[in-house]
C-alpha positions in Angstrom: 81.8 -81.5 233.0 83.8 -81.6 229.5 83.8 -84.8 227.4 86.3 -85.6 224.6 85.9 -88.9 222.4 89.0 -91.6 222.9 88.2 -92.9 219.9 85.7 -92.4 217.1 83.8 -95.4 217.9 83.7 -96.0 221.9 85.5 -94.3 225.1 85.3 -90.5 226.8 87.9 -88.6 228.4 85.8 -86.9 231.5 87.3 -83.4 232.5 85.9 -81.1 235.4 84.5 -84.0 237.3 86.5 -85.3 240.8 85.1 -88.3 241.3 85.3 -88.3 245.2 82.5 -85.9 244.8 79.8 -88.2 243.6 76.8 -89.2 245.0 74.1 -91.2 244.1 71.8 -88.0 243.3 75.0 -86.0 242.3 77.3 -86.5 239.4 76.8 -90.1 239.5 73.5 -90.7 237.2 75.2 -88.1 234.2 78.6 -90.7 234.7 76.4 -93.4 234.6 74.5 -92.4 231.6 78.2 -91.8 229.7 79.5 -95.2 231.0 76.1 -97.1 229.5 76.5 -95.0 225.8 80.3 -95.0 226.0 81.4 -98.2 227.4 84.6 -96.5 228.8 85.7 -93.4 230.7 88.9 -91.5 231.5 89.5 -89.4 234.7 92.7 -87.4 234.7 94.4 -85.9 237.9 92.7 -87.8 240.2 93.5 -88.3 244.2 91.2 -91.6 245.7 92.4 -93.3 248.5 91.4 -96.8 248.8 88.2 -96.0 250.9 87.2 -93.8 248.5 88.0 -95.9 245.5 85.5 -98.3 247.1 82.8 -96.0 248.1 82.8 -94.9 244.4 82.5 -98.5 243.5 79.3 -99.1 245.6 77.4 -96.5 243.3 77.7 -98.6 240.1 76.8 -102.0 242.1 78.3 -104.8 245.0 81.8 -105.1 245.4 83.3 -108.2 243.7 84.6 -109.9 246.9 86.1 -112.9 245.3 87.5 -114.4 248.9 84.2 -114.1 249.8 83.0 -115.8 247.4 85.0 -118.6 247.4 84.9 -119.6 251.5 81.3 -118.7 251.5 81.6 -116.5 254.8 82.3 -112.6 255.4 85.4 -111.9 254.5 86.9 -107.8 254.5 86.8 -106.2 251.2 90.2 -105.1 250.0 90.8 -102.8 246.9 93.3 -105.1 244.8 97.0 -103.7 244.1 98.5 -104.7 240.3 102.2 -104.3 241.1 105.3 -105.9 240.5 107.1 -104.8 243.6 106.7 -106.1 247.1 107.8 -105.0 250.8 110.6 -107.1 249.8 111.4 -105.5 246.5 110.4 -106.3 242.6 109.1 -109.3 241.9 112.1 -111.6 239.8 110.9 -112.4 236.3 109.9 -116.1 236.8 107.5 -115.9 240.3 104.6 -116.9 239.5 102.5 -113.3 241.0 104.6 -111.6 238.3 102.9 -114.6 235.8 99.6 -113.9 236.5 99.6 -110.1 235.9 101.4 -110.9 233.1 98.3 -113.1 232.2 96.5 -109.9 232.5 98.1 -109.1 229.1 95.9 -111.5 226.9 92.8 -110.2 225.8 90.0 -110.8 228.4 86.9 -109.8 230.2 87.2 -109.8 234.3 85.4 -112.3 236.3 83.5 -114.4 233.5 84.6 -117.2 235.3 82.6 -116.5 238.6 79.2 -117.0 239.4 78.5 -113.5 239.1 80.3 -111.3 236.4 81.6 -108.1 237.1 79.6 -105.0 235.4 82.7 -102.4 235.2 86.7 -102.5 236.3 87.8 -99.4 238.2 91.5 -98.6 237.7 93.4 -96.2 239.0 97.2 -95.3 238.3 99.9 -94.7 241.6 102.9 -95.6 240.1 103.6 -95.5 236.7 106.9 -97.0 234.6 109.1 -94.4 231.9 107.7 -96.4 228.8 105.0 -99.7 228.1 102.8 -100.8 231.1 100.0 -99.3 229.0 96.2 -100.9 229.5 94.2 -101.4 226.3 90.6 -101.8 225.6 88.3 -103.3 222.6 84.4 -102.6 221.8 83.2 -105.5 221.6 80.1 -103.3 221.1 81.8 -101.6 218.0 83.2 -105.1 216.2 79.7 -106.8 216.8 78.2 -104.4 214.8 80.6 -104.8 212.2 81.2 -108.2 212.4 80.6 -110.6 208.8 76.8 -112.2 208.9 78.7 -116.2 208.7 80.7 -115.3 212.0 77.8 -113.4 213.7 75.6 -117.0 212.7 77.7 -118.9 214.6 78.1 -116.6 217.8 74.4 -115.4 217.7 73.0 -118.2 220.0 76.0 -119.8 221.0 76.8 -120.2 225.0 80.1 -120.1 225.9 82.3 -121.8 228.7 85.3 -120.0 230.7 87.9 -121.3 233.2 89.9 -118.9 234.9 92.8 -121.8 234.7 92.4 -122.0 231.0 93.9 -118.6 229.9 96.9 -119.2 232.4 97.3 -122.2 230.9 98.8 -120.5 228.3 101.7 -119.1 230.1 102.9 -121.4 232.6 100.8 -125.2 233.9 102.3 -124.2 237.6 100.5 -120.7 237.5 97.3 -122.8 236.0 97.4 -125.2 238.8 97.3 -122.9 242.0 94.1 -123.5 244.1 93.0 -119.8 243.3 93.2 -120.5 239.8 90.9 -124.1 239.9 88.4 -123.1 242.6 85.7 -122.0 240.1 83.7 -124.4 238.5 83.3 -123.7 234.3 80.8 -121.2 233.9 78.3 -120.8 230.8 77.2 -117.5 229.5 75.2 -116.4 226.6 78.0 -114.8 224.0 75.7 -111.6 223.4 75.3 -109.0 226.1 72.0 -106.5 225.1 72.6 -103.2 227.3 69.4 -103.0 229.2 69.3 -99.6 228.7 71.0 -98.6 225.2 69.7 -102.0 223.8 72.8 -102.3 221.9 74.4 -105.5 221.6 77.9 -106.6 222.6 79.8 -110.1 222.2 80.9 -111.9 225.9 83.6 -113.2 225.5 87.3 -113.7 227.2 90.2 -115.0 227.1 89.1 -117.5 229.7 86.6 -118.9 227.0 87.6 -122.7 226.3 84.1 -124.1 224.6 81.6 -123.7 222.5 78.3 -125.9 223.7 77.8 -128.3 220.4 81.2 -127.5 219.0 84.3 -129.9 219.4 86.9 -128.5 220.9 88.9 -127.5 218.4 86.4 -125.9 216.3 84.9 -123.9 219.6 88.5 -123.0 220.2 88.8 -121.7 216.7 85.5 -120.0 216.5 87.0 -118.1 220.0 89.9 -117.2 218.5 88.8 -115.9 215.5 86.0 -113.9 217.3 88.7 -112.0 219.9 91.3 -111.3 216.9 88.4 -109.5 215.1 87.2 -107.6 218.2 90.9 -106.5 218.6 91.2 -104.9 215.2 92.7 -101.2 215.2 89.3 -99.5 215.1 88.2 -101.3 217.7 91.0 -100.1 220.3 92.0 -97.4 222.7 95.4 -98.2 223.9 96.1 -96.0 227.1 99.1 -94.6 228.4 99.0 -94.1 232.1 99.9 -91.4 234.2 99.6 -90.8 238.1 96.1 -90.2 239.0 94.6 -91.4 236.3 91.4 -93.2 236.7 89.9 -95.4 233.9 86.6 -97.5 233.8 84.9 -99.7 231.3 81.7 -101.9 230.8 82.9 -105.4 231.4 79.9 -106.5 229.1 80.6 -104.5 226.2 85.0 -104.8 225.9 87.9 -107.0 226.0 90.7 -105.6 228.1 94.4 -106.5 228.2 97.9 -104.9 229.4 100.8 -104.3 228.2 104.6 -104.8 229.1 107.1 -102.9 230.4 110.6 -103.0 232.0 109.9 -105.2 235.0 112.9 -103.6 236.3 110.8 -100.3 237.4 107.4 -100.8 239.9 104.0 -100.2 238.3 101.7 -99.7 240.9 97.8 -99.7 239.8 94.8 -100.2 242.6 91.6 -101.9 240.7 88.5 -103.1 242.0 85.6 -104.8 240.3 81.3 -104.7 240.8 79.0 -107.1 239.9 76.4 -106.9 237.9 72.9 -107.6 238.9 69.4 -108.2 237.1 69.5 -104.3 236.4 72.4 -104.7 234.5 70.9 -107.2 232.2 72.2 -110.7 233.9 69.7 -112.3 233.1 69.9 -112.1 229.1 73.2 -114.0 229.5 72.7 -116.5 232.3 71.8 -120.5 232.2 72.8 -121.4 235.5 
């Protein structure tokens, strides 16, 4: 196993490493130990089928199963497909499937809106346009550390509110009204993450955040915004270009995420599942409910 940094202050390109060979006593405690200190890693030339794509997302923790979640029964887990084409073709510019991925392209954090966040995102590249379509990631880690004493004040014990309908709000109030988009009640998290195991700190925060408890609205917002636009500072971001088999992970608690466009006129085709985290991963620092 070979490591090179993405950038100087977060991320790892892994080479030597095929990830359908780990195991919980093989491979998988050394990834494990990179994804905790690194916050991202990059697998070139990989080959996962779906089954496999899930198996290797049972080592870092439970599958997000948000349909199971949301009817409260058993419902089949399904590795998720980010694509704009369908059996039926590319998806035309104004459907509202093609809006929400292109909601995927505002800063966020996956799942803060759920009852259970998601410790890590695993993507992996099928398809892949000419040009654009890249996937970008922030430290959240990295700009925390950096971050001005006045804004850290404010953020240090602050507890933060997300809505999933909130950040598709800002592209289109159809996409924002679809039952999957209102089914989850507003969620309050703690804004700093500690990693359990590094005991580094990180800022929690997403593009789903709407409110800051004891702020008014527009102040909270403010706050938000100001917080994400210095997390996404150059020296804070690793901006990916994809190619087939390409596998990248991250540390939902620890970065901001977001994609990039492309000419909807050629299919992207990514497969991603998410895991949850659980008290091992440090829940409990940021939970109130």
């Amino acid at each position: 196993m070979r490591t090179t940094p993405l950038t100087p202050r977060f991320g790892l390109l892994v080479d030597g490493v095929d990830l359908r060979d780990l195991r919980a006593d093989h491979l998988y405690p050394e990834i494990r130990a990179l994804f905790e200190t690194h916050s991202a890693l990059l697998f070139r030339d990989q080959s996962l089928t779906d089954d496999e794509h899930a198996r290797l997302g049972t080592l870092f923790g439970p599958l997000e199963n948000r349909e199971a979640m949301a009817s409260g029964r058993d419902v089949a887990f399904e590795v998720s497909e980010l694509s704009n084409q369908t059996g039926a073709g590319l998806l035309a510019e104004d459907d509202l499937r093609l809006l929400n991925l292109q909601a995927n392209m505002l800063w966020h954090t996956d799942s803060t809106f759920l009852p259970t966040p998601a410790l890590i995102n695993i993507l992996t590249a099928r398809v892949v346009p000419e040009t654009g379509g890249e996937t970008e990631l922030a430290s959240t880690r990295a700009a925390w550390a950096d971050m001005p004493d006045p804004m850290k004040a404010q953020l240090r014990d602050a507890v933060i509110w997300h809505r999933l309908s909130h950040s598709r709000s800002k592209l289109s109030a159809d996409l924002a009204a679809l039952p999957s988009m209102t089914r989850w009640p507003d969620r309050p998290w703690r804004a700093i993450w500690p990693n359990p195991v590094t005991g580094e700190e990180a800022l929690f925060i997403a593009s789903h955040a709407f409110a800051v408890e004891g702020m008014g609205h527009q102040e909270g917002q403010d706050l938000i915004d100001a917080a994400i636009a210095f997390c996404t500072r150059p020296d804070y971001v690793y901006s990916h270009q994809w190619r087939p088999g390409d596998v990248l992970i991250w540390d939902e608690r620890a970065t901001l995420h977001r994609g990039r466009p492309w000419d909807y006129a050629q299919p992207r085709i990514l497969t991603s599942l998410c895991c949850s985290v659980t008290t091992a991963d440090g829940l409990d620092a940021v939970r109130l409910i």
